[in-house]
C-alpha positions as a Markdown table, in Angstrom:
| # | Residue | x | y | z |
|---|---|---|---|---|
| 1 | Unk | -28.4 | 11.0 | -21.1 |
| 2 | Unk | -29.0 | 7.8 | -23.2 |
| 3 | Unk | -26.5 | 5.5 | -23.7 |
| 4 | Unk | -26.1 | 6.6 | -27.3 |
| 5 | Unk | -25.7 | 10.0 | -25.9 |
| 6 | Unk | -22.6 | 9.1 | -23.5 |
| 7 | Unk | -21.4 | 6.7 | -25.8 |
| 8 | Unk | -20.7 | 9.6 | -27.9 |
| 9 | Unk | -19.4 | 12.0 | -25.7 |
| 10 | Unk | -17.0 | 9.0 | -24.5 |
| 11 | Unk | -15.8 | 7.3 | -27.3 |
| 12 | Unk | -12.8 | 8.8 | -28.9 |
| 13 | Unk | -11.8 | 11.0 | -25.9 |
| 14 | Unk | -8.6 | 12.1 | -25.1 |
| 15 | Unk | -9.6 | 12.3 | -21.2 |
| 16 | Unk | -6.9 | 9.7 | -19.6 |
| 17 | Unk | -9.5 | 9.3 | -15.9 |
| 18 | Unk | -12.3 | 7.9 | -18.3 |
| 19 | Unk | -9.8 | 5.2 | -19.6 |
| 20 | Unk | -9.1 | 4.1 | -16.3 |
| 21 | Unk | -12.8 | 3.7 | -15.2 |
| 22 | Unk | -13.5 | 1.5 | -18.0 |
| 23 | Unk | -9.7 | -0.2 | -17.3 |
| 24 | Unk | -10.4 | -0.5 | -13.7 |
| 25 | Unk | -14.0 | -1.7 | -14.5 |
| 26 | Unk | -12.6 | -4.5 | -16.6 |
| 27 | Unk | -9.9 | -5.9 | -14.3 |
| 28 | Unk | -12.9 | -6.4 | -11.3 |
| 29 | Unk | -14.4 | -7.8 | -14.0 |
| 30 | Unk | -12.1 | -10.1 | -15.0 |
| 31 | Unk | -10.2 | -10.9 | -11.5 |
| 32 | Unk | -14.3 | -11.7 | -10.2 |
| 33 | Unk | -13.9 | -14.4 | -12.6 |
| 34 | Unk | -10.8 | -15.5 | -12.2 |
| 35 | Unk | -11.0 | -16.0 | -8.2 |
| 36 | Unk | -14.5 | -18.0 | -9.0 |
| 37 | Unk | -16.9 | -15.9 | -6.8 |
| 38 | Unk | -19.6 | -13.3 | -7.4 |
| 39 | Unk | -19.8 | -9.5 | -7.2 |
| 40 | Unk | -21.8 | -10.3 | -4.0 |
| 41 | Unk | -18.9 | -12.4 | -2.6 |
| 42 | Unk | -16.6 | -9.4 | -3.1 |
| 43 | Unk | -19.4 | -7.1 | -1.7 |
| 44 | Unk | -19.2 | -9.4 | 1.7 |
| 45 | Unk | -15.6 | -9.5 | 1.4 |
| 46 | Unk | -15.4 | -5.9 | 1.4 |
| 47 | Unk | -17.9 | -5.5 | 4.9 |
| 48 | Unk | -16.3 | -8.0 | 6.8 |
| 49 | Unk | -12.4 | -7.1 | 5.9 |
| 50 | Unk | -12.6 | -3.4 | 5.0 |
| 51 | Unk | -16.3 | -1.4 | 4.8 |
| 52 | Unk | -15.6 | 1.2 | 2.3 |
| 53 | Unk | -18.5 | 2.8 | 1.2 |
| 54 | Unk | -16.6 | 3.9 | -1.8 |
| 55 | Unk | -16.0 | -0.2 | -2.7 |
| 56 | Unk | -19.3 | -0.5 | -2.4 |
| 57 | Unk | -20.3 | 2.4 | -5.3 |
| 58 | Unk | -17.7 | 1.3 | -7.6 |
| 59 | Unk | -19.7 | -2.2 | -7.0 |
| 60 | Unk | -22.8 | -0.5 | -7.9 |
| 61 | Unk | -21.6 | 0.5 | -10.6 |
| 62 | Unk | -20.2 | -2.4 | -12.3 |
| 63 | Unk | -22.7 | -4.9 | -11.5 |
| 64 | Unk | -25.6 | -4.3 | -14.6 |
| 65 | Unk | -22.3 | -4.3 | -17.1 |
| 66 | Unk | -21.4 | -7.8 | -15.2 |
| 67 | Unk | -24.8 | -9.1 | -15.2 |
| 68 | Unk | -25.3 | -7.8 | -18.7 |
| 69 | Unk | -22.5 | -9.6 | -19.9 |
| 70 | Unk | -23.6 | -13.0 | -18.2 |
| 71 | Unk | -26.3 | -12.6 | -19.9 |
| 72 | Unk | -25.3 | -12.4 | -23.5 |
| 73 | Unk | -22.8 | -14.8 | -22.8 |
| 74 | Unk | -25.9 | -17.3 | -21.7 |
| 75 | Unk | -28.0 | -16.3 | -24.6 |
| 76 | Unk | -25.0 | -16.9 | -27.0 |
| 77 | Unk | -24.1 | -20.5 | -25.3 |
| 78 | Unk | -20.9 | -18.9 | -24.8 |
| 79 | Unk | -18.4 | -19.2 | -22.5 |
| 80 | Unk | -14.8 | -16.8 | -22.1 |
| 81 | Unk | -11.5 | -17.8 | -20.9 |
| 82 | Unk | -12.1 | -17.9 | -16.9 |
| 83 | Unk | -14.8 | -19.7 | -17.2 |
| 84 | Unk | -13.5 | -22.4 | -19.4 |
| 85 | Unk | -10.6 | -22.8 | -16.4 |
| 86 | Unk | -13.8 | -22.6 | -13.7 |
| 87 | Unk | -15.8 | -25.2 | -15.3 |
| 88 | Unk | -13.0 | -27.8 | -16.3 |
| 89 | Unk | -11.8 | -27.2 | -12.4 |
| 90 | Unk | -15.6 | -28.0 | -11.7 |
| 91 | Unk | -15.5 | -31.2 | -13.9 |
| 92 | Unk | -12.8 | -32.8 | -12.5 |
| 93 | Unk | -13.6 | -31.9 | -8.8 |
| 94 | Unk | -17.2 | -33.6 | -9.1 |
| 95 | Unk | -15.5 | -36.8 | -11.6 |
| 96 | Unk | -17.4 | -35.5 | -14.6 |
| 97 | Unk | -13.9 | -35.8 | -16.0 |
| 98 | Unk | -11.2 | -38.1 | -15.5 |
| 99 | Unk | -8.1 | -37.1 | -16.6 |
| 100 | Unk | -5.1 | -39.9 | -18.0 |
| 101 | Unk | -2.0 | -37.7 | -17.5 |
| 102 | Unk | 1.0 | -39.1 | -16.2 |
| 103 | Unk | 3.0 | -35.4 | -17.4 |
| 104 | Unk | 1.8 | -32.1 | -17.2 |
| 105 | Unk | 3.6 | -29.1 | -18.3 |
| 106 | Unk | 2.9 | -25.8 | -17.8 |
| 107 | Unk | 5.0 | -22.9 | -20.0 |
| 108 | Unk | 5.1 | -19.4 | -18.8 |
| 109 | Unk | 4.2 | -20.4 | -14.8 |
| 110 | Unk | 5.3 | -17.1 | -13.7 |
| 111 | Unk | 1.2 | -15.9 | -14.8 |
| 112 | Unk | -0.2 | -18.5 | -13.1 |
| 113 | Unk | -3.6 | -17.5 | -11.5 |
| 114 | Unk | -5.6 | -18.5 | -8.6 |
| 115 | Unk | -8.3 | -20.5 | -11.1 |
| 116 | Unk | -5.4 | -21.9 | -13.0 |
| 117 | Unk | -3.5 | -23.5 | -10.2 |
| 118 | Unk | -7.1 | -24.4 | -9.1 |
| 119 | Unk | -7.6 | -26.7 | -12.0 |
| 120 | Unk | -4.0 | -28.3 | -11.9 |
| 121 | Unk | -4.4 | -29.0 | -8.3 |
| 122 | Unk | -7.8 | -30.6 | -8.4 |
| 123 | Unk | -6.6 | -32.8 | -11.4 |
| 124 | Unk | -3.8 | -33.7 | -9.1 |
| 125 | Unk | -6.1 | -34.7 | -6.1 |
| 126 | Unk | -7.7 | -36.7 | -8.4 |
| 127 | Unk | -5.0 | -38.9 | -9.8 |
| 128 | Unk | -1.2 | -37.8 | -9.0 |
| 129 | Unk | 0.8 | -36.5 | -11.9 |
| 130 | Unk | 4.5 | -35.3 | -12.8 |
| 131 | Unk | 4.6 | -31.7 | -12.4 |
| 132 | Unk | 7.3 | -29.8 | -15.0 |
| 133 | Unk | 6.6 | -26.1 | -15.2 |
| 134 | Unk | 8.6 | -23.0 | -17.1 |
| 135 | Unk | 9.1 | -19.7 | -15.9 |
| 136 | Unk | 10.8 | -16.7 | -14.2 |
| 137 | Unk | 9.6 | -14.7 | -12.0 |
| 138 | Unk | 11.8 | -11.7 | -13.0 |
| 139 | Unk | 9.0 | -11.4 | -15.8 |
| 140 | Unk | 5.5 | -11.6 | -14.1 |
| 141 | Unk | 4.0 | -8.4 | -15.4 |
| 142 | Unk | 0.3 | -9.4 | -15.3 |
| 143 | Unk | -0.9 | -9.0 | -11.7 |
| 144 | Unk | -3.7 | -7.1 | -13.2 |
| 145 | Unk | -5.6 | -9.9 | -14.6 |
| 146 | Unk | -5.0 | -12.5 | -11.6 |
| 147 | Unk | -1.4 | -13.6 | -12.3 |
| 148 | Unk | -0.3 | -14.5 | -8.7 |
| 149 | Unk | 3.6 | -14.3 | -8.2 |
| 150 | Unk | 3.6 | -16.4 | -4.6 |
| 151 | Unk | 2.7 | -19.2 | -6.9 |
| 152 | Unk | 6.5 | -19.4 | -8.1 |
| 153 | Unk | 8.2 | -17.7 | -5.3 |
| 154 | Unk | 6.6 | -19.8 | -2.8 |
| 155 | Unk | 6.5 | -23.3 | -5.3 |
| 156 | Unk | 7.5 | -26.0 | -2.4 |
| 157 | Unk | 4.2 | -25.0 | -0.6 |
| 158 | Unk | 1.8 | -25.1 | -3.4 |
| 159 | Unk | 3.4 | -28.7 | -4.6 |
| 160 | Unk | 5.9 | -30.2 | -2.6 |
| 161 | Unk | 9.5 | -31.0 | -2.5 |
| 162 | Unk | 10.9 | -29.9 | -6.3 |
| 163 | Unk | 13.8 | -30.0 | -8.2 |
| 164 | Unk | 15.1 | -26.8 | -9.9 |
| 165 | Unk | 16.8 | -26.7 | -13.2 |
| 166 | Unk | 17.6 | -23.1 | -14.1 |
| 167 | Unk | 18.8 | -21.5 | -17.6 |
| 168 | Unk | 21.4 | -19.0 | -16.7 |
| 169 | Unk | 22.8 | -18.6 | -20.2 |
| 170 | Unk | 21.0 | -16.2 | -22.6 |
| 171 | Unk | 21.6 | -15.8 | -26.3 |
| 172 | Unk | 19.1 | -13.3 | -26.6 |
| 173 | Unk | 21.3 | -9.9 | -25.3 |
| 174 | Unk | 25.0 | -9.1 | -24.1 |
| 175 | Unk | 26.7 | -9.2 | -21.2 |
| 176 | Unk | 26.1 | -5.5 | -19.9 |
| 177 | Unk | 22.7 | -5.4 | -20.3 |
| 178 | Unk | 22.1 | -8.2 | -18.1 |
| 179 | Unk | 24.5 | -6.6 | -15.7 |
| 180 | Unk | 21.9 | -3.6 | -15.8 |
| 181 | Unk | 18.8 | -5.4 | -15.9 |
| 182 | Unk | 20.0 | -8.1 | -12.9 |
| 183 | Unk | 21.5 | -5.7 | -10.8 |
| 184 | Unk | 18.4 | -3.8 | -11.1 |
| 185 | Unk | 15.6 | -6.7 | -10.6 |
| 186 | Unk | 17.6 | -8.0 | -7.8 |
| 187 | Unk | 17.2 | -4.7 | -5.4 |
| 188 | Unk | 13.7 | -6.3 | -4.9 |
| 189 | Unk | 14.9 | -9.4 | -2.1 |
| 190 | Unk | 12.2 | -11.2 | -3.0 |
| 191 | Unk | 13.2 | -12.2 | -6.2 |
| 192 | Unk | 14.5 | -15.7 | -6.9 |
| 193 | Unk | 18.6 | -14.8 | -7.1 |
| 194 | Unk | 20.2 | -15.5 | -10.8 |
| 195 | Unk | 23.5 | -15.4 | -12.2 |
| 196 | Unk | 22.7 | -14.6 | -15.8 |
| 197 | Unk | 25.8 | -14.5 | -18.5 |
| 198 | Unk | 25.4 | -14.0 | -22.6 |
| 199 | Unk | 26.7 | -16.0 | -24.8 |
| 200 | Unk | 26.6 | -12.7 | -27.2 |
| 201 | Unk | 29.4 | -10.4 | -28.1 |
| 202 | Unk | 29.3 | -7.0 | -26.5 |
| 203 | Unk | 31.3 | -4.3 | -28.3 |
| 204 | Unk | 30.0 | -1.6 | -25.9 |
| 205 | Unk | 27.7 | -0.6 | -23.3 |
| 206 | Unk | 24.3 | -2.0 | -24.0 |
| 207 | Unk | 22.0 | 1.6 | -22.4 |
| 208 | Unk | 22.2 | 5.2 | -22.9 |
| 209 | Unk | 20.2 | 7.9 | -22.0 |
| 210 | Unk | 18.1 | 10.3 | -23.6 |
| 211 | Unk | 17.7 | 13.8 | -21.5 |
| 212 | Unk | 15.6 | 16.5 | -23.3 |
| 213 | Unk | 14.4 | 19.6 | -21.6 |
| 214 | Unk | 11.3 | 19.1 | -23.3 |
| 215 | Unk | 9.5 | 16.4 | -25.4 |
| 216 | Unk | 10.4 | 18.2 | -28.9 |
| 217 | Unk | 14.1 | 17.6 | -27.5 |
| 218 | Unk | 14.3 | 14.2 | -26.8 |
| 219 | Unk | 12.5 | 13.4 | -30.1 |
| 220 | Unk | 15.0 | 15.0 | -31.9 |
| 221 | Unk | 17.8 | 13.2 | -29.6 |
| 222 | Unk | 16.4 | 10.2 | -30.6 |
| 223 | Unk | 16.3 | 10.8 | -34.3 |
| 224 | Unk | 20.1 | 11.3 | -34.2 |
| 225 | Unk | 19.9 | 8.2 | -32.9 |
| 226 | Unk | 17.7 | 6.5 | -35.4 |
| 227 | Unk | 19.6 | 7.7 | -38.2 |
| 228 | Unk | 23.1 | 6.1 | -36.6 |
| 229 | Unk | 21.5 | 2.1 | -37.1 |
| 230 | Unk | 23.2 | -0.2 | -39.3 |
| 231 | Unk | 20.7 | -0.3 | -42.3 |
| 232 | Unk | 17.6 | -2.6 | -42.2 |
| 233 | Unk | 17.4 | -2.7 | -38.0 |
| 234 | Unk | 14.4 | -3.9 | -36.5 |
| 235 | Unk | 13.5 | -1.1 | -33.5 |
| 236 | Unk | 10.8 | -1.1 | -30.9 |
| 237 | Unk | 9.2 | 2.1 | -29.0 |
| 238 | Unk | 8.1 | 1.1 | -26.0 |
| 239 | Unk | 5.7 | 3.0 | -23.5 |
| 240 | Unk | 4.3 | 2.0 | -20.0 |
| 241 | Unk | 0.7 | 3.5 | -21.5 |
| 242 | Unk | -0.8 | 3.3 | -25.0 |
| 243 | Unk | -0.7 | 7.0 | -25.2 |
| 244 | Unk | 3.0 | 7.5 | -24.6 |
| 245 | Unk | 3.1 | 7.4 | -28.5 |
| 246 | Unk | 1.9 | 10.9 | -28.8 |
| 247 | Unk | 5.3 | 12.1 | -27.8 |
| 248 | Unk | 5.7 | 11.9 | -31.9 |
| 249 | Unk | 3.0 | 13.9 | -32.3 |
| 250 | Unk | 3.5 | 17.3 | -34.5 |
| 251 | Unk | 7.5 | 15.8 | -35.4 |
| 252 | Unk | 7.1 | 15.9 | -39.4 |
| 253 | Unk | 10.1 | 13.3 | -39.6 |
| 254 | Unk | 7.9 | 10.8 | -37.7 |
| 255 | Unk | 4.2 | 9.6 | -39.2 |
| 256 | Unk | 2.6 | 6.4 | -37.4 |
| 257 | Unk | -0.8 | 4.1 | -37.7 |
| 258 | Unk | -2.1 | 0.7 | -35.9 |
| 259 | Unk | -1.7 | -2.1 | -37.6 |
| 260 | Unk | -4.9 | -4.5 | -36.6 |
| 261 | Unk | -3.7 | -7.2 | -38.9 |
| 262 | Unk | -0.2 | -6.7 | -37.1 |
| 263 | Unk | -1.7 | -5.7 | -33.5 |
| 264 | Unk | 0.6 | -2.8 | -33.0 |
| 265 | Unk | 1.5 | 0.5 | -33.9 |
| 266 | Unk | 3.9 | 1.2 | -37.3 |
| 267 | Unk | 6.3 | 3.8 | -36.8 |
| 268 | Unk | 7.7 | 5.7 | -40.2 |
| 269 | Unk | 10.8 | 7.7 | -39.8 |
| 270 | Unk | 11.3 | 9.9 | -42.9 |
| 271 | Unk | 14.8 | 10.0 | -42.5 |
| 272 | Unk | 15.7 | 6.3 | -42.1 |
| 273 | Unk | 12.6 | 4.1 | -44.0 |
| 274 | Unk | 14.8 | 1.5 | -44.1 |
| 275 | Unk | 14.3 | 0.6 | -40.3 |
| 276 | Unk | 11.6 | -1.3 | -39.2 |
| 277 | Unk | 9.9 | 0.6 | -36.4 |
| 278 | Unk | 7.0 | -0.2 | -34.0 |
| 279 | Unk | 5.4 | 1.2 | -31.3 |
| 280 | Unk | 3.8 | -1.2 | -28.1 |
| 281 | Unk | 3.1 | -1.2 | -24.8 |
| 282 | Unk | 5.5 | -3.2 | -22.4 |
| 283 | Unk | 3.2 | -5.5 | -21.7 |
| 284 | Unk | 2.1 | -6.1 | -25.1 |
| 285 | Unk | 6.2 | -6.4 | -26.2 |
| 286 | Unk | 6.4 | -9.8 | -23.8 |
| 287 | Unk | 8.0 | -12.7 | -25.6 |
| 288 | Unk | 9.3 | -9.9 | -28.2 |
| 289 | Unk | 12.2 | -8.5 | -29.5 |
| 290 | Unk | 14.2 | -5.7 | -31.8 |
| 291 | Unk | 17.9 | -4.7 | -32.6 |
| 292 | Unk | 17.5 | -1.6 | -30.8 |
| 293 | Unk | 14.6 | -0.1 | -28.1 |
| 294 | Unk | 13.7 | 3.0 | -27.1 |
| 295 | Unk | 11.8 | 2.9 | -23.8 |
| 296 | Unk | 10.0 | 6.3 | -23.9 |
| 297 | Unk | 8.2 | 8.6 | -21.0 |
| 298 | Unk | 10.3 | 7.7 | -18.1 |
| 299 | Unk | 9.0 | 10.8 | -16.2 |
| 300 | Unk | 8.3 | 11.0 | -12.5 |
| 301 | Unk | 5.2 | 13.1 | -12.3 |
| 302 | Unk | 2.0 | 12.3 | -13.8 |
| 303 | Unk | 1.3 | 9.0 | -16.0 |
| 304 | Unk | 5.1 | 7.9 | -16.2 |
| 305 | Unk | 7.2 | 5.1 | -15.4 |
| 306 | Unk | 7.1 | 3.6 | -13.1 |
| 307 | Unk | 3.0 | 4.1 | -12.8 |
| 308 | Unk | 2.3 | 6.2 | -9.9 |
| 309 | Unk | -1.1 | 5.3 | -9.7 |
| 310 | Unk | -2.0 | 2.9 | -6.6 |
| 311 | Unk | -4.4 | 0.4 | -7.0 |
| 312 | Unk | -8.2 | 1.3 | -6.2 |
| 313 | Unk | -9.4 | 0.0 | -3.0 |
| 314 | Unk | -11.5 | -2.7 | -4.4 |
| 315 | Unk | -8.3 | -4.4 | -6.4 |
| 316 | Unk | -7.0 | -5.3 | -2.9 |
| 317 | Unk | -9.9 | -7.8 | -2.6 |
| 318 | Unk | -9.1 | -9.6 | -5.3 |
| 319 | Unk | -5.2 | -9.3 | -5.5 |
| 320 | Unk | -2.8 | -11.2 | -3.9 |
| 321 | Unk | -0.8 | -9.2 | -1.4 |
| 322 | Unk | 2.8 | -10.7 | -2.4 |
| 323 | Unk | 4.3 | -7.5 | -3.5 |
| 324 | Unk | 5.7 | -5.8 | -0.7 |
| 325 | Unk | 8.4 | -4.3 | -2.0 |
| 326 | Unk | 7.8 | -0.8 | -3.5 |
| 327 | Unk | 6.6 | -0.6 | -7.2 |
| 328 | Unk | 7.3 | -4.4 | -7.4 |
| 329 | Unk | 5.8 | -5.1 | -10.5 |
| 330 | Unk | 6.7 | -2.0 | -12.3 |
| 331 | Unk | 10.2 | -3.0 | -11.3 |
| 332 | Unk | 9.4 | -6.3 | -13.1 |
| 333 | Unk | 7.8 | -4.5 | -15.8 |
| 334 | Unk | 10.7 | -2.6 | -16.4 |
| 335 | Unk | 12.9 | -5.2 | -16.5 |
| 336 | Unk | 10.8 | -6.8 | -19.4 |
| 337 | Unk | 11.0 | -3.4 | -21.5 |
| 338 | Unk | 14.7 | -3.3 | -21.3 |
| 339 | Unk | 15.3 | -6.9 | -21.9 |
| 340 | Unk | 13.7 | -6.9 | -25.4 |
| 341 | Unk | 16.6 | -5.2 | -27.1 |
| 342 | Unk | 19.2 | -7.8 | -28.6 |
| 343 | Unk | 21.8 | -4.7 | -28.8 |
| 344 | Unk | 21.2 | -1.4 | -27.1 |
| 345 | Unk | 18.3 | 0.2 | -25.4 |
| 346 | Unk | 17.9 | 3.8 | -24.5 |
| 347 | Unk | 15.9 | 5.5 | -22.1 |
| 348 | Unk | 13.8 | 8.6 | -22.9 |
| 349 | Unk | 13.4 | 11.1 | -20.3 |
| 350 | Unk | 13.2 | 15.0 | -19.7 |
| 351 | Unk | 15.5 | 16.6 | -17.0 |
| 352 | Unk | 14.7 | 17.4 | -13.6 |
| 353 | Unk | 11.7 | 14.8 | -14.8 |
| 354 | Unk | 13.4 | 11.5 | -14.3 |
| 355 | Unk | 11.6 | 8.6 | -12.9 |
| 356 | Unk | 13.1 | 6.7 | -9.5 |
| 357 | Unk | 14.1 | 3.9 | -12.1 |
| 358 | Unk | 15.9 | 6.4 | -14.6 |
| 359 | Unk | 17.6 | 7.9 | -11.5 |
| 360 | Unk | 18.2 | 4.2 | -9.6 |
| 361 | Unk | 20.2 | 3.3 | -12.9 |
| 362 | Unk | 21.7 | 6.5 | -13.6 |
| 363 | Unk | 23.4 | 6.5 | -10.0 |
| 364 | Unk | 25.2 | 2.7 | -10.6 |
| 365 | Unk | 25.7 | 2.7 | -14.1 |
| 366 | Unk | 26.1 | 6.3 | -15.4 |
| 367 | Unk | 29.5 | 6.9 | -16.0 |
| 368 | Unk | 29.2 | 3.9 | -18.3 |
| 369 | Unk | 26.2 | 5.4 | -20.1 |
| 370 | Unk | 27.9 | 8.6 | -20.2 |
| 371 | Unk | 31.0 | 7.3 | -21.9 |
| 372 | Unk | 28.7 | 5.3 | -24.9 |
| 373 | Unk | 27.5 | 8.5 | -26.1 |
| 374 | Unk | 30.9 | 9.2 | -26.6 |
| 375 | Unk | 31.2 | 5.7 | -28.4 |
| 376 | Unk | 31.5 | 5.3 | -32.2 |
| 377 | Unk | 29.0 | 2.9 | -32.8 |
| 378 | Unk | 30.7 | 1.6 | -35.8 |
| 379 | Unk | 33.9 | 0.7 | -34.3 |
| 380 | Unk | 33.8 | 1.5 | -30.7 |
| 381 | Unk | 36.3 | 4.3 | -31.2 |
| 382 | Unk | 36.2 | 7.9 | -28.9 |
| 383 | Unk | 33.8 | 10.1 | -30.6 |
| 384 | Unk | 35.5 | 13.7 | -30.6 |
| 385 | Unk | 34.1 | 17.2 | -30.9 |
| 386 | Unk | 35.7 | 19.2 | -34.1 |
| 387 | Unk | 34.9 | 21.7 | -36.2 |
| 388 | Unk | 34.2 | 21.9 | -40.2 |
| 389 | Unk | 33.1 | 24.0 | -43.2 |
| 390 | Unk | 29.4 | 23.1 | -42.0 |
| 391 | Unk | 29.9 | 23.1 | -38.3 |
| 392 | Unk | 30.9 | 21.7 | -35.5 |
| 393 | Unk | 30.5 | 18.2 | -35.7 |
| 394 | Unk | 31.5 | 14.8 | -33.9 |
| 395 | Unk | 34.5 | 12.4 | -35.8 |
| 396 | Unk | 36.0 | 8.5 | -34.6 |
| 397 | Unk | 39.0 | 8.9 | -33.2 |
| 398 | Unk | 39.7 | 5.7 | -35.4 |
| 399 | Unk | 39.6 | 7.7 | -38.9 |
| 400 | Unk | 43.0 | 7.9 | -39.2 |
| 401 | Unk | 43.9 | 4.5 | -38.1 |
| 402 | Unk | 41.5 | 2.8 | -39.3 |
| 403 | Unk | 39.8 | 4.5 | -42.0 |
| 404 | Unk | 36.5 | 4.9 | -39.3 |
| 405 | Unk | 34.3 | 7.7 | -41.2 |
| 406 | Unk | 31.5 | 8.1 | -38.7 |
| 407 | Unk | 30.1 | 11.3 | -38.2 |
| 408 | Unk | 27.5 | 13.2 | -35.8 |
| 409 | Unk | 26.2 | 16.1 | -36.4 |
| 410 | Unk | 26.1 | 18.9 | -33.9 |
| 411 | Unk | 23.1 | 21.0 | -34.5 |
| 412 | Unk | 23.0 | 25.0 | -33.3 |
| 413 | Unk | 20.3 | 24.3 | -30.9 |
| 414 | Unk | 21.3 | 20.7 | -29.0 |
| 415 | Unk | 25.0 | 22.8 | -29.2 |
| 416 | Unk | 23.2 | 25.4 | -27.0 |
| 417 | Unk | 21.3 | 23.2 | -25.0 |
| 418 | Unk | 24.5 | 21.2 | -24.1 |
| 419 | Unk | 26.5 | 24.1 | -22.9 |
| 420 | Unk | 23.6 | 25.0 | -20.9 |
């Protein structure tokens, strides 16, 4: 075939493998760069530590896109990000630049790489600096394109005797959603140990859970839930693949389109165009937030949450080997997802479906979840089953008392479901 010819047959596909060849294709790409060596380093690295033939093909095969892209690069005078670090670690190793610093700060230190501590080291061989760097290890979500965590677990080898300063007071979300989102990060032991606390109210529990015995059902669960916000809310879908967006596919009440100018994905609810909805990755939502987050296909079986996929053979040449504990950074990356919500967050999943993660929170904090579906989220009153000219229905236990009108439909079919 020409490349026109597969381009075409490619390009628009729905076929997830064919994503993840040109994913996985980009990351050896990218992480070849980053560590400063060649695709004939990793080759060599490959026969000497592990001789897989099957390293070797994907090598094959990525080479005449790498050398291509050298190439243009060259004939453009161009350079991209790693080897803007490379050369500026090059400069200063061979004194084609002196540096004047007597500071050096370094946000987000967490996603430091091998070629970026490269560059701060040689600069401090060359003339000694102060050191002050920002981060948290519970978020280091980007192992995929050379973020090495050992360089903040392990910080006293890489630079010496330190002094720590640590944040432990958030403004950002309330008090039980850091006691789910700490408890949870901390089952991994090697992750720096925190004491968080909120300086923010919290009027109820901060997670709930969505259970549908099929897709159709937990959209429609979540559109109850949609149409409870306080008017104006900012919400966030977020999904562990681009794709998990299509769970809104064929729901009328639900329209949505990518936003370039915005760089995500606006969600329409028909019911509630008031709220403010978007659609992004995890990854993408770092450094984010919204009133409210739905974290969606939390499945256990095919591309859920946490990824099941392991990494291809060749990615342990060029990873670090830090993460020993099991999903370790889907853990992290989980933690990141629920964190973005300054109020509540729920978690979509279908039953007998749940992820490890749905199922590790559900075992230590689902009575609590349990008990804030029966919260009015107005008030915090008991939500109570009763029955009406138009059904049965849910009512605050506060109406009388305290005037609370809050109401919650009880549709024929969820009312079947439940008793089921």
């Amino acid at each position: 075939m020409s490349p026109k010819d597969m381009w075409s047959e490619i390009s628009g596909t729905e076929n997830q493998k064919l994503d993840r060849v040109a994913e996985l294709f980009g990351t050896v790409i990218t992480l070849t760069k980053s560590n400063n060596c060649s695709l004939d380093e990793v080759r060599s690295r490959n026969h000497s530590l592990r001789n897989f033939p099957s390293i070797d093909a994907v090598i094959d095969l990525i080479e005449p896109i790498y050398n291509n892209y050298q190439t243009m690069l060259q004939a453009r005078n161009e350079i991209d990000f790693n080897d803007m670090i490379n050369l500026a670690s090059d400069y200063v190793q061979r004194g084609q630049f002196i540096h004047s610093y007597n500071y050096v700060i370094v946000d987000e230190y967490q996603d430091i790489s091998q070629a970026r501590y490269r560059l701060l080291a040689e600069m401090r061989q060359q003339k000694d600096y102060h050191l002050f760097c920002v981060g948290d290890d519970w978020q280091s979500i980007y192992r995929f394109s050379g973020s090495d965590i050992g360089f903040i677990l392990h910080f006293e080898k890489y630079w010496g005797a330190s002094e720590i300063s640590r944040i432990e007071t958030t403004y950002r979300f309330p008090q039980s959603l850091i006691s789910v989102s700490s408890s949870f990060i901390m089952k991994n032991p090697e992750q720096k140990r925190k004491r968080l606390k909120s300086a923010v109210a919290d009027h109820s529990f901060s997670m709930e859970k969505l259970t549908g015995y099929t897709d159709a059902y937990s959209v429609e669960f979540l559109a109850e839930r949609l149409k409870e916000l306080p008017k104006g809310s900012s919400v966030l879908f977020l999904g562990r693949y681009r794709f998990d967006i299509k769970i809104l596919d064929g729901q009328r009440q639900f329209s949505y389109q990518y936003s370039t100018a915005l760089g995500r994905t606006e969600v329409t609810f028909a019911r509630r165009p008031d709220l403010q909805i978007s659609f992004m990755t995890i990854h993408s939502s770092k450094g984010l937030q919204a009133d409210y987050v739905f974290l969606l296909n939390n499945k256990a079986h095919g591309m859920g949450f946490p990824s099941q996929i392991a990494d291809a053979p060749i990615l342990q040449l060029l990873l670090d080997n830090c993460d020993h504990y099991p999903f370790a950074e889907e853990r992290r990356l989980f933690y990141v997802a629920i964190t973005r919500a300054k109020k509540k967050v729920w978690l979509v999943t279908l039953k007998g479906n749940e992820s490890v993660f749905i199922k590790e929170v559900d075992e230590v904090h689902g009575d609590d979840m349990r008990k804030e579906q029966y919260t009015c989220p107005l008030c915090g009153g008991r939500l109570v089953r009763r029955s009406g000219p138009y059904g049965d229905f849910f009512g605050c236990s506060n109406y009388k008392t305290k005037g609370c009108r809050y109401i919650r439909n009880i549709s024929k079919r969820k009312a079947q479901k439940a008793d089921k």
